[in-house]
Legacy VTK file of the C-alpha trace (Angstrom):
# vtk DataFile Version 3.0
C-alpha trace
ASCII
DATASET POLYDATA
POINTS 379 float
-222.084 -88.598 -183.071
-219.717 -86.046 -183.991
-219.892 -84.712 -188.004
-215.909 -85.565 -188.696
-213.297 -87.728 -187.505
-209.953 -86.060 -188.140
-207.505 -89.141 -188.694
-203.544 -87.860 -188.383
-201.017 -90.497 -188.132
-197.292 -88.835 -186.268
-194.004 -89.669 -187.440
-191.088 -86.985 -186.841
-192.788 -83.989 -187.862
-191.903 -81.719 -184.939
-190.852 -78.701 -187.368
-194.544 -79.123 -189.193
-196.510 -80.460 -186.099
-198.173 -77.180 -184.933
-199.285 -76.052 -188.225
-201.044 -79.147 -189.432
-202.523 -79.092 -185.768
-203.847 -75.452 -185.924
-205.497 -75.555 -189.165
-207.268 -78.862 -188.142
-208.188 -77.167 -184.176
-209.534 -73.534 -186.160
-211.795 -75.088 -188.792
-215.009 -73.594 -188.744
-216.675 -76.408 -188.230
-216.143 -77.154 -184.822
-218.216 -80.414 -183.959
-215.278 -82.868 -184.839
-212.800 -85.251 -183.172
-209.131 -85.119 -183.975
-207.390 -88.704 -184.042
-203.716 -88.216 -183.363
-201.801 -91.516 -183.839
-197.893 -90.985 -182.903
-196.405 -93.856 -184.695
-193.069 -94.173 -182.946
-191.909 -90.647 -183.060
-188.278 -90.667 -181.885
-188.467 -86.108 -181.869
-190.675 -83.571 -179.482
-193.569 -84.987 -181.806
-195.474 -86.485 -178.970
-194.962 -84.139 -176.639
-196.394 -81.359 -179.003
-199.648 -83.789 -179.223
-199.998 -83.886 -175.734
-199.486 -80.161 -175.211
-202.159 -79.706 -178.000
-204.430 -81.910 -176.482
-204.321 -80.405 -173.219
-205.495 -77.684 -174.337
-208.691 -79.080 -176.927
-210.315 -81.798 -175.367
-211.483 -83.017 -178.898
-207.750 -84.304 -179.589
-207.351 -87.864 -178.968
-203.239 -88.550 -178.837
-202.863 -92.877 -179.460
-199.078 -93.434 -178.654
-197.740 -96.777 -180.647
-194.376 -98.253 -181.416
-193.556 -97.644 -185.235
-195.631 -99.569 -187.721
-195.583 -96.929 -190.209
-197.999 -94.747 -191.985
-200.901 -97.771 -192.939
-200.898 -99.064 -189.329
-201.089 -95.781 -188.124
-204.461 -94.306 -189.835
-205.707 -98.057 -189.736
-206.100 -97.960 -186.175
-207.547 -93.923 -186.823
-209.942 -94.862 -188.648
-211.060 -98.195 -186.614
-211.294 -95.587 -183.158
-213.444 -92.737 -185.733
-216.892 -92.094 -184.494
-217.645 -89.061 -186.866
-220.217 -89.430 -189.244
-217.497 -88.215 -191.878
-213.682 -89.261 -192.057
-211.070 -86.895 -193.180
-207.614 -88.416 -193.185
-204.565 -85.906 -193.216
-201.190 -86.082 -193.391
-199.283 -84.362 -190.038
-196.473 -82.180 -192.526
-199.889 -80.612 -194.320
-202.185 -77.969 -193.980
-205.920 -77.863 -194.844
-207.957 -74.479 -195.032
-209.602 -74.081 -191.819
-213.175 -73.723 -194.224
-212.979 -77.173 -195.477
-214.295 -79.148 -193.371
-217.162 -77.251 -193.104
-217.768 -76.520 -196.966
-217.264 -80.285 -197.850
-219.545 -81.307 -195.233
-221.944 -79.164 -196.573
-221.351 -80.581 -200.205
-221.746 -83.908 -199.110
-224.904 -83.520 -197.304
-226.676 -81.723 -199.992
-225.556 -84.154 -202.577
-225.667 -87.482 -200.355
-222.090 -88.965 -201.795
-220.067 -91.325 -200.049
-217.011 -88.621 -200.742
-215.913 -85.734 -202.018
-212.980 -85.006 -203.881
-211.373 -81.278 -203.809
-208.155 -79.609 -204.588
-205.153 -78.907 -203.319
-202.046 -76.818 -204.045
-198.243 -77.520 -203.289
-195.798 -75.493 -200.877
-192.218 -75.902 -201.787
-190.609 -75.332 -198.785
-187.058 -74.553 -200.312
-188.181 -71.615 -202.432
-191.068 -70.814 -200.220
-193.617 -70.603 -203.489
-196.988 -71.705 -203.741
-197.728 -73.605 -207.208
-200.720 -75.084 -208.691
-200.329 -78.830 -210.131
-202.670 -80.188 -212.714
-202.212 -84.102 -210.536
-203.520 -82.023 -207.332
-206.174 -79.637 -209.252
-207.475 -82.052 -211.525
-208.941 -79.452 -213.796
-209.340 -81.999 -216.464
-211.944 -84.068 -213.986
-213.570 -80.931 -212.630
-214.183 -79.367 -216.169
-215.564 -82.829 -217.260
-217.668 -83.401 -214.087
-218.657 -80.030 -213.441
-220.788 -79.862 -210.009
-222.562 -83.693 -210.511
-222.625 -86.604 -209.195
-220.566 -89.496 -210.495
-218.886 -92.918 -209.989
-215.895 -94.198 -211.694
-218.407 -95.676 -214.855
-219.311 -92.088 -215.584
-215.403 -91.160 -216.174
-214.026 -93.751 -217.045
-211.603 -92.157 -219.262
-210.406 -89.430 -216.531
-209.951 -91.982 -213.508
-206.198 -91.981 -213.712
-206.406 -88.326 -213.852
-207.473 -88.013 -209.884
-204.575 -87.979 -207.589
-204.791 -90.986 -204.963
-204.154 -88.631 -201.814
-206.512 -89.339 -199.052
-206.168 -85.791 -198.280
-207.918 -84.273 -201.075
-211.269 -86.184 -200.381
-213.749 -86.541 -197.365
-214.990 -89.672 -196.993
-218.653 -90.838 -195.426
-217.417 -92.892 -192.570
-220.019 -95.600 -192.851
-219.368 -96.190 -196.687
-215.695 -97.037 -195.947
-216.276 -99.395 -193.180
-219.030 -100.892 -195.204
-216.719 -101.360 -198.074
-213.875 -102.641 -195.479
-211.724 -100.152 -197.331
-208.001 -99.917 -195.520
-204.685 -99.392 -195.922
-202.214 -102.186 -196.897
-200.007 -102.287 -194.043
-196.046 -102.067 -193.864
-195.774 -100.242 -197.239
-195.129 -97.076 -198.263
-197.389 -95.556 -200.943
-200.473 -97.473 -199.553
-202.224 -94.885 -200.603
-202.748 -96.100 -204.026
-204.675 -98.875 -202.989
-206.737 -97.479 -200.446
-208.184 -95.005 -203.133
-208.740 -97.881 -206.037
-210.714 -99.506 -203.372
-213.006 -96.322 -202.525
-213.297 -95.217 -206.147
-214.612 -98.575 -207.368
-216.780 -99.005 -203.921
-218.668 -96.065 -204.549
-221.948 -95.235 -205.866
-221.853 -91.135 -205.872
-219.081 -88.916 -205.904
-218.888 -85.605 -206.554
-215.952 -82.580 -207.001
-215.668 -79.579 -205.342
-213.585 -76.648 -207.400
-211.689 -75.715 -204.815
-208.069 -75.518 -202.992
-208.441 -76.143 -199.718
-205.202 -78.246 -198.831
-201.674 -77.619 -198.933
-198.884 -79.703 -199.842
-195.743 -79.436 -198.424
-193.059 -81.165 -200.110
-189.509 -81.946 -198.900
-186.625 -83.890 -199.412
-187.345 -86.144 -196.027
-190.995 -87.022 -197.380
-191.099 -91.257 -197.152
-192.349 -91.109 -201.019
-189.445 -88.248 -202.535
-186.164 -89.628 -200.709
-185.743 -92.323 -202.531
-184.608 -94.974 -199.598
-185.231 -98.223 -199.289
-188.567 -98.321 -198.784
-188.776 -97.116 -202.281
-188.704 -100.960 -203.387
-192.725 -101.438 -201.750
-193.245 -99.627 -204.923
-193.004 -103.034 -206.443
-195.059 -104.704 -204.019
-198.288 -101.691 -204.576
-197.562 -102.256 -208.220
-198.887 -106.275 -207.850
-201.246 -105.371 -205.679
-203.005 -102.770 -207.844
-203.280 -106.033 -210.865
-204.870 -107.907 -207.469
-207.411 -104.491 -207.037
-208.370 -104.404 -210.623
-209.095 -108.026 -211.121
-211.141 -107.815 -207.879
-213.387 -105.405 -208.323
-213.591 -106.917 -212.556
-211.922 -103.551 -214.197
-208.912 -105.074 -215.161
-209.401 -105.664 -218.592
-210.973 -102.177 -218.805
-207.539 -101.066 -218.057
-204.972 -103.512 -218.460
-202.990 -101.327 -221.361
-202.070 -98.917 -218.267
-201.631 -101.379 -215.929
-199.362 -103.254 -218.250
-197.710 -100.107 -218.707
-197.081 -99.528 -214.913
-196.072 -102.652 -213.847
-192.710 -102.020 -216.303
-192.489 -98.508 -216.266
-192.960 -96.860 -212.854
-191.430 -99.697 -211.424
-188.323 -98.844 -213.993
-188.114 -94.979 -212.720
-188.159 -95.783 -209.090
-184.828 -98.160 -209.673
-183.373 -95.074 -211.653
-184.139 -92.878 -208.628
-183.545 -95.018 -205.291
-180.137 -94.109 -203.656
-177.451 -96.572 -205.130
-176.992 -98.058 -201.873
-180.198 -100.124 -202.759
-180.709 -100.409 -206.517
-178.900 -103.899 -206.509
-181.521 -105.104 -204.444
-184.340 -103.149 -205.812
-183.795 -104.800 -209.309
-183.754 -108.161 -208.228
-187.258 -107.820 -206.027
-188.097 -105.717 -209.445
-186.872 -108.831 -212.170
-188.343 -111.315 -209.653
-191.609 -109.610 -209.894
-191.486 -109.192 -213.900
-190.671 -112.808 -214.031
-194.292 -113.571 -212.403
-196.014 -111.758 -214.844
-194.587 -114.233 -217.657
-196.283 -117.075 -215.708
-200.064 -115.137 -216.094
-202.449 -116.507 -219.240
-202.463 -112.839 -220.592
-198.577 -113.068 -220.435
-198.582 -112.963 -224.534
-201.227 -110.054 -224.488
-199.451 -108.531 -222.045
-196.139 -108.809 -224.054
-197.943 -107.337 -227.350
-199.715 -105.078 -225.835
-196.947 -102.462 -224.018
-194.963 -100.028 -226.311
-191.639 -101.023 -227.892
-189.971 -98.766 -225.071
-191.720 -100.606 -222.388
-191.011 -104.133 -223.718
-187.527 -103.684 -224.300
-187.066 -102.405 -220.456
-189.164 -105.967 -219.516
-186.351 -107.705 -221.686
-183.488 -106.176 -220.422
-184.578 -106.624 -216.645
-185.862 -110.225 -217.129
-182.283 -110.891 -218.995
-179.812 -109.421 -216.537
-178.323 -110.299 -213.378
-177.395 -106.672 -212.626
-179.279 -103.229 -212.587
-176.086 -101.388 -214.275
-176.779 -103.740 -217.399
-180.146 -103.205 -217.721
-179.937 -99.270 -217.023
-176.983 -99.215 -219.738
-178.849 -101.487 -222.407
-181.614 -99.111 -222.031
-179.599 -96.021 -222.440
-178.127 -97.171 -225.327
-181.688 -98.493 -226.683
-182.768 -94.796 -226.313
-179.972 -93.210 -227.478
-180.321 -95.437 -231.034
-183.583 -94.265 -231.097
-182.540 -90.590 -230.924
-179.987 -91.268 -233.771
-182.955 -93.158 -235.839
-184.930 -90.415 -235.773
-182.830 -87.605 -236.137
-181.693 -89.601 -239.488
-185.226 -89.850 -240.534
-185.502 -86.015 -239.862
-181.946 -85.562 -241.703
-183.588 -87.364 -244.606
-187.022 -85.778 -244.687
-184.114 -82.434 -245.132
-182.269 -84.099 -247.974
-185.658 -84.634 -249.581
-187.079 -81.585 -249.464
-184.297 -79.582 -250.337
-183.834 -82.016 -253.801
-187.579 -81.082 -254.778
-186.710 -77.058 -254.011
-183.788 -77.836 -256.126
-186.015 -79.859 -258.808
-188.718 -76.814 -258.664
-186.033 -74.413 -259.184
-184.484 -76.312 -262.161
-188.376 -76.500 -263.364
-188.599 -72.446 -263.482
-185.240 -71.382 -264.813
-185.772 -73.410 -267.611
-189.598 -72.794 -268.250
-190.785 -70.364 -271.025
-192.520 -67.663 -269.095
-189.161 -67.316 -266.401
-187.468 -66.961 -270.324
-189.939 -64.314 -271.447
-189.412 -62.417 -268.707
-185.586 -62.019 -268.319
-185.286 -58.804 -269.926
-187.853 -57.361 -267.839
-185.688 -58.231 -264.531
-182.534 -56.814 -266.165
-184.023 -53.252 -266.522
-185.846 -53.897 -262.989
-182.242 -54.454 -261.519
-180.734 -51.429 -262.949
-183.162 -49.368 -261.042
-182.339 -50.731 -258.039
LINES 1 380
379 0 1 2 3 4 5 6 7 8 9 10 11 12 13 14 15 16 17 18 19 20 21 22 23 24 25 26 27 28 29 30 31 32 33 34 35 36 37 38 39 40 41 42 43 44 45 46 47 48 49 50 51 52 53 54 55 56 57 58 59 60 61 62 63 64 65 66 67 68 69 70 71 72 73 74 75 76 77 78 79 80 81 82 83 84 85 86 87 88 89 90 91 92 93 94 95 96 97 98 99 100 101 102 103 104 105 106 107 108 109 110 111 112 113 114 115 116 117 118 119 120 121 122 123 124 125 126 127 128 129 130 131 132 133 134 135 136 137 138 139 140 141 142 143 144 145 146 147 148 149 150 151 152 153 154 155 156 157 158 159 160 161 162 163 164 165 166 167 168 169 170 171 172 173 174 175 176 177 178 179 180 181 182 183 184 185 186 187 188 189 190 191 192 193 194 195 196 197 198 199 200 201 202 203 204 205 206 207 208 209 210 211 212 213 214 215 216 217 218 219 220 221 222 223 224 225 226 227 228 229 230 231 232 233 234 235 236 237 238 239 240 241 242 243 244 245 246 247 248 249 250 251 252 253 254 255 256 257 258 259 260 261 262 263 264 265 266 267 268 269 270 271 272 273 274 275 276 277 278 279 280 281 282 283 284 285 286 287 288 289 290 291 292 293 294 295 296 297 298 299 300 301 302 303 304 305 306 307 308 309 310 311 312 313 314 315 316 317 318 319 320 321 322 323 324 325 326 327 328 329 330 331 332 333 334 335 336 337 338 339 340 341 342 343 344 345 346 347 348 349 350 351 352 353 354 355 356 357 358 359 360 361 362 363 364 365 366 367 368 369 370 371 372 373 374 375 376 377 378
């Protein structure tokens, strides 16, 4: 049995290919297999595969017609062998130590995965940044170097990204766990990573940066296309995750929260071409949640904010109402409070005026008038 299974699912990369390839072929921990499933490429993504694997006889290349990126590291991960799975994505680039140091982590410690950092490229200022969703300082400060399942931070669970990429997981603890990706859907991600999170029994964090994140406009979850609407579709099947594995209620004021919210911000940001459509999959999936028992918990329970974007989608037939209502909803609330801060002004400039009043006409300000005069004159 090989140590890791290197899952990469292949979609038009062909201008990111060979460096995702040569940081996974250098790692210094050589006693892995490299999974390369080309899901559909229509570029020179397949041939680079095969040219890579002609050359490193630990490269499997899996040619498939496009199912997108679930199907893709679904049928990775079913061909794995590796005692460990590491699942990347074919645009990236992991530190060619990383393998080898997580390994090593999760051997000494015996955890069914370990989470580590990563840092983000932007390719169109060429700059390296640090991001607190990809360092998740917050976790590692809390955590420090011990072992931990999601009971033990409970409060800081929302505060690890869902990237597959910044963990290695213990292959048999997956498959165990029948953890997968839900298929045809872009940001499957999110699931996949509720399900490990709440499978395991030991986790640990290693303080380090050992992946890089390249992000572009063409990336499937920044372009904003149509796919942008399985947004909705994770979103119901996230309430579906929680209630299975019992930590709904736990976390239903967030939940709540994103079911109205996130979904609200990817309508705003889909290309107008689609945001008819994407609101009425959106107000068709709002309209379930009034059928739910918690429906009136649910309804008290989200800010005023949130609740008056629920109303305005559940009301209207078009997404240009609802985005307007809401605009003017926010811009009220801007007026509101800029009043009340207006009046907290008024206020306390009528009791600077009333303590003025109070020492001009007391007896020691009196008193001491002709000592001022002769002070001014020597000026």
């Amino acid at each position: 049995m090989v140590k890791v299974s290197v899952v990469i699912p292949v979609y038009n990369v062909e201008n990111y290919l060979c460096e995702c390839l040569d940081s996974v072929t250098n790692q210094t921990l050589t006693d892995i297999e490299i999974i390369c499933v080309n899901d559909g490429s229509t570029d020179r993504s397949l041939e680079i595969l095969n040219e890579y694997a002609a050359k490193d006889s630990r490269i499997t290349v899996i040619d498939q017609e496009n199912g997108g990126h679930a199907v893709a590291t679904n049928r990775g991960m079913k061909l794995a062998q590796g005692e460990y799975l590491y699942l990347m994505d074919s645009d990236d680039m992991v530190d060619i130590h990383a393998l080898e140091e997580t390994v090593k982590v999760a051997d000494e410690k015996n955890v069914d995965f370990v989470i580590f950092q990563a840092i983000n490229y932007y390719m169109d200022t060429g700059e390296y940044k640090e991001q607190e969703n990809y360092s998740m300082n917050e976790l590692a400060d809390f955590v420090g170097d011990s072992v931990f399942n999601w009971k033990d931070i409970r409060d800081y669970v929302w505060t690890i990204t869902v990237t597959p990429w910044s963990k290695i997981y213990r292959r048999d603890f997956v498959e165990k766990n029948n953890c997968t990706f839900p298929e045809g859907l872009v940001f499957d991600d999110n699931i996949f990573f509720w399900e490990v999170l709440f499978s395991a029994e030991r986790i640990t964090f290693y303080r380090k940066h050992l992946f890089t994140r390249r992000w572009h406009s063409a990336s499937s979850t920044m372009a904003g296309n149509r796919n942008f609407m399985d947004g909705i579709d994770i979103s119901e099947l996230m309430w579906e995750t929680f209630q299975r594995f019992g930590t709904f209620e736990e976390y239903k004021d967030i939940l709540y929260h994103k079911r109205v919210a996130t979904a609200y911000w990817r309508m705003t940001v889909i290309k107008d071409e689609f945001k008819q459509e994407y609101f009425e999959k959106y107000k068709k999936s709002l309209l379930k949640v009034k059928e739910e028992d918690f429906f009136e918990d649910f309804y008290t329970t989200i800010d005023n904010r949130t609740r008056f974007i629920y109303d305005s989608v559940t009301r209207y037939d078009r997404y240009e109402e609802a985005i307007l209502s809401l605009e003017n909803f926010t811009l009220e609330n801007r007026i509101k409070n800029l009043n009340k801060k207006n009046q907290k002004l008024k206020n306390s400039i009528k009791r600077n005026e009333k303590k003025k009043k109070q020492i001009l006409n007391s007896r020691s300000w009196r008193l001491t008038k002709p000592l001022r005069n002769i002070r001014n004159i020597f000026k």
